[in-house]
N, C-alpha and C positions, 0 to 999 in steps of 0.2 A: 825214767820212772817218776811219778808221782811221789810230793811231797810225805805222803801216808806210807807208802812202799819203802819210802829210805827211813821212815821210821822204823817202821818194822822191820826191813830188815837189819837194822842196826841192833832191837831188841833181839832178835830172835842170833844174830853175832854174841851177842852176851849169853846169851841164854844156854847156848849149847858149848862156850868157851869155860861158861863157871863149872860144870860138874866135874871135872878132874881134877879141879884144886878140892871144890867137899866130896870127893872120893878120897882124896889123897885125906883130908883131917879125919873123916870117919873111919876107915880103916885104920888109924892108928891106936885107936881105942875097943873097937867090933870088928867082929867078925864078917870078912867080906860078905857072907851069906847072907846074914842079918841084914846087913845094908842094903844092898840088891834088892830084898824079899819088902823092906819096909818101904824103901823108895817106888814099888811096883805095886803094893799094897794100896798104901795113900793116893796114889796118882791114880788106878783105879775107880775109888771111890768118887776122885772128883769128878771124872769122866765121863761114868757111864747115867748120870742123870743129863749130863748136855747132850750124851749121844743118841738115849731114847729120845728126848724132847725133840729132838731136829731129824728124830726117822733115820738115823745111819747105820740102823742094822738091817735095811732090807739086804734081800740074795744072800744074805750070811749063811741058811741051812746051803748052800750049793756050795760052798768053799770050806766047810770045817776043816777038815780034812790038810788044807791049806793053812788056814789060819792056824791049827795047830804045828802044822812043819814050821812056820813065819815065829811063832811063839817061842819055841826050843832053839832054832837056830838063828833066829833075829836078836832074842832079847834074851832067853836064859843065858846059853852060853857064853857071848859076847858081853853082858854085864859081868858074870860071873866071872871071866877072863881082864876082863881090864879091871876090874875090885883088886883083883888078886896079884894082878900085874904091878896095882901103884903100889904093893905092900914091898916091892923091890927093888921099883923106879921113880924117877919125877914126874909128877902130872904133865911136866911141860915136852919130856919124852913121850908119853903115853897120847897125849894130843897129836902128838907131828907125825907117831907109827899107825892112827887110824886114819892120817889123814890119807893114807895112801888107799883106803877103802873105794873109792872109783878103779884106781887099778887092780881089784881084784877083780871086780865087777869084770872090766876087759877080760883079762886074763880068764875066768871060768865061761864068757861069753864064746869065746876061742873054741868049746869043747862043749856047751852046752846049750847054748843059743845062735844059731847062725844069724839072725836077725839084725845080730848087735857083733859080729864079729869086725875088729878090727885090723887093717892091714894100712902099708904106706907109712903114713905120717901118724898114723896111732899107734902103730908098733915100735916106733921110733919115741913118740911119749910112754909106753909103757917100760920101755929097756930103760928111760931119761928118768921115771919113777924110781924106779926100783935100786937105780945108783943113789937116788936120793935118801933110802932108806938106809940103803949101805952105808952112805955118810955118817945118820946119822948112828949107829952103829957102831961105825969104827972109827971117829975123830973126838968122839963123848969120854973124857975122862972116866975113870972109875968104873969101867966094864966088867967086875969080877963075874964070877958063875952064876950067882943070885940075880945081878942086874941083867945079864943073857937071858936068865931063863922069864922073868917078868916082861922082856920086852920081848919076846916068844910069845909069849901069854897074848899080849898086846896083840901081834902082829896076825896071833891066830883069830882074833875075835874081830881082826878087819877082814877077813877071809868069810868068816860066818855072816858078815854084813854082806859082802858082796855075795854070796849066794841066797841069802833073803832077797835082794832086790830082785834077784833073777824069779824067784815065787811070788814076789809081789805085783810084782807088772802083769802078773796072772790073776792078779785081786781085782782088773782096771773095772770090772761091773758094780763093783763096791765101794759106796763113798769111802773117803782117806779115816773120815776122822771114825768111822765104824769097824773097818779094820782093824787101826791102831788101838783104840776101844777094847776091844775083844784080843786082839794078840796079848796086850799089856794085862788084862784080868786073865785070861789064861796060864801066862806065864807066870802071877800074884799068886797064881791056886796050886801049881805046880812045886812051888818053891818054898808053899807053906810050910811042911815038914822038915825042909832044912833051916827055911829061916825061925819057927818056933825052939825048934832045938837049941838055937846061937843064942839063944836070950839072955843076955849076960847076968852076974851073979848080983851086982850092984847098979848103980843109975848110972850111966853114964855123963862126960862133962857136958856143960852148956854150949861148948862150942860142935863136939859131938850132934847132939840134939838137932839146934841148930844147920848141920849140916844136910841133915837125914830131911830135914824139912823142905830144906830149899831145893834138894834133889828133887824129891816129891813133887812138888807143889809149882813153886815157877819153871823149875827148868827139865820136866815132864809136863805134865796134865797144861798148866797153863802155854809152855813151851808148842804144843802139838797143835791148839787154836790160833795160839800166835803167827804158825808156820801157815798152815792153812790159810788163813787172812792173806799172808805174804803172795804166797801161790796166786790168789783171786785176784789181788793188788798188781801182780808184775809178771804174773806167767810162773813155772814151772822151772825153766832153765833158769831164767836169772836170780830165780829166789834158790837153785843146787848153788851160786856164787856163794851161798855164808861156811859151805866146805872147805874151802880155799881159805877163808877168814876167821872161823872159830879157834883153829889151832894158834894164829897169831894170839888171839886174844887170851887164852888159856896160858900161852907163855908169858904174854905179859904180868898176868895175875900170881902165874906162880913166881917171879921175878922178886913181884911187891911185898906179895904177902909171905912166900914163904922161903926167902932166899937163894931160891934157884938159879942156879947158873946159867948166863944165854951164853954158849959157846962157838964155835967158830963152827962146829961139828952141827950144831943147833941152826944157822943160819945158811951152811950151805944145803943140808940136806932139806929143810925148810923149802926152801928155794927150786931145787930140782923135784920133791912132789908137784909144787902147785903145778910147775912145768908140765912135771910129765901128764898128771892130770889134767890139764887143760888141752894136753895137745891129742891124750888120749881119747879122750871123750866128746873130743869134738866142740868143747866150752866156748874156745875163742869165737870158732864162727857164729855158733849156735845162739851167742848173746846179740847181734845184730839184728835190728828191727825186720830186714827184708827178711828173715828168717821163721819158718813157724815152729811152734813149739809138737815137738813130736816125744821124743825116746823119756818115757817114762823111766826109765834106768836112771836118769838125771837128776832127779827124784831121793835127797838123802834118803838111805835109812839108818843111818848110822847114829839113832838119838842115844849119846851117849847119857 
């Protein structure tokens, strides 16, 4: 890759490794709804002026329909479910159980897309996945019923990503950044009446504020150009590589700043994701030059 590509994608590593730590600060003051609602709000706003000006909502009347299933099951839920999830786990859990989000992808392609079904050496990365979850599950200190049920939460909101993909790859007559555009303002209007209702009684702290901001702004709206750039930069596959690497960087951050624990449970299940994803999805080969760039599935959607 290009000097500009390893910029980018070193930004766009940050970018999607920080919202689990300001998920994890904002919810401890708001209401995971509130959160969700403002960060989808904001991010909106800044979007849809770059995405008129550069024509990214042609073909959009032919996919409503789509764009709204992509809306509910890409971004409500799955925010909604990891907000909710760090109100009972560590960011740095909550990054490593969406990291298994390519193998759900597999797994529902199993039963729903012949296309992308895997067998061989992918089904062997998905069984090699899914240990890794187990890992980290069962070697993680302090698993009482609260942290079970938050890392449920979690693991269901990687399940909702992996079936967005499977709708999105049906968006392929739609630019990226028009789609995202309109799922993320769709889902902002959707979740107005809950997140207006969550309006707290007083101001919230600065670090709060703060957090709700930087969800918004860099690591959304600015977040989804960045990516795009990266795509045009390096191809497609090799810019799905910052999956693999976000969850690192999320653990690092929670480590820093918020004294989380990296455990033994934390690095081998760590560990057997990237595995199984990579062997699942075909990553290793697919990174090599002689290779072209083909399965849109490869494709995050998982903009946490």
């Amino acid at each position: 890759m290009t000097r500009r590509a390893w910029v980018l994608f070193a930004a766009m590593s940050a970018l999607w490794g920080l919202p689990y730590l300001l998920i994890k600060v904002a919810v401890a003051e708001l209401e995971p709804s509130l959160v969700v609602w403002v960060r989808l709000f904001v991010a909106a706003l800044v979007l849809l002026p770059v995405a008129f000006k550069t024509g990214a909502f042609r073909n959009a009347r032919r996919s409503a329909g789509r764009l709204v299933a992509v809306a509910c099951i890409g971004i409500v839920l799955p925010f909604l479910l990891i907000a909710y999830g760090e109100t009972h786990i560590s960011s740095s859990l909550a990054a490593l159980l969406i990291a298994a989000d390519p193998l759900f992808i597999v797994l529902l392609a199993l039963r729903f897309d012949p296309t992308e079904r895997a067998s061989g050496i992918r089904l062997i990365g998905l069984v090699l996945g899914f240990f890794g979850v187990a890992a980290l599950l069962g070697l993680n200190p302090g698993g009482d019923a609260l942290a079970l049920l938050g890392a449920g939460m979690v693991l269901l909101a990687a399940c909702c990503y992996g079936m967005s993909a499977l709708l999105v790859k049906r968006l392929a007559h739609m630019p990226l950044l028009g789609s995202s555009t309109l799922t993320l303002t769709l889902a902002a209007v959707l979740l107005a009446p809950v997140g207006l209702h969550s309006l707290p009684a007083q101001a919230p702290s600065a670090a709060a504020v703060l957090s709700l901001v930087g969800l918004a702004i860099p690591c959304t709206a600015i977040a989804y150009v960045v990516y795009y750039s990266l795509i045009a930069a390096a191809g497609a596959t090799r810019a799905s590589l910052i999956t693999y690497v976000n969850p690192a960087v999320a653990v690092l951050l929670g480590a820093l700043v918020l004294g989380e624990p990296i455990t033994l449970g934390t690095l081998i299940g760590f560990a057997l994701i990237v595995a199984g994803c990579a062997l699942s999805t075909g990553a290793i080969k697919s990174v090599l030059p002689s290779r072209r760039e083909s399965s849109s599935l490869r494709i995050p959607t998982n903009l946490v």
